[in-house]
Phi, psi and omega in degrees: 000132179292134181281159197215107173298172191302318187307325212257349167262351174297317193304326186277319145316292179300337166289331184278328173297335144302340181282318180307265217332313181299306178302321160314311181286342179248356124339293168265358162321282190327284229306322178334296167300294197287321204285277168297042198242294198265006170289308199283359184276317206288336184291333167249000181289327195271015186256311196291337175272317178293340138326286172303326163331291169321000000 
């Protein structure tokens, strides 16, 4: 295993700490995105029951 002086592993740290960041950030876009998905399944689901009513 190659050994890695500080200089040459900080540079290397902070990119993986940007791909986390990245990878977090787009995470939660998903959840955000699934999250007003099923607030609007649910909004239609009681239009499709105040429907059915009628």
């Amino acid at each position: 295993m190659k050994s890695y002086g500080k200089a040459e592993t900080e540079p290397k740290i902070a990119i993986e700490k940007d791909a986390i960041q990245s990878s977090d950030e787009s995470i939660q876009l998903y959840e955000d995105e699934q999250k007003n998905l099923q607030e609007k399944l649910k909004k239609l689901n009681e239009k499709q029951q105040d429907l059915a009513m009628k």
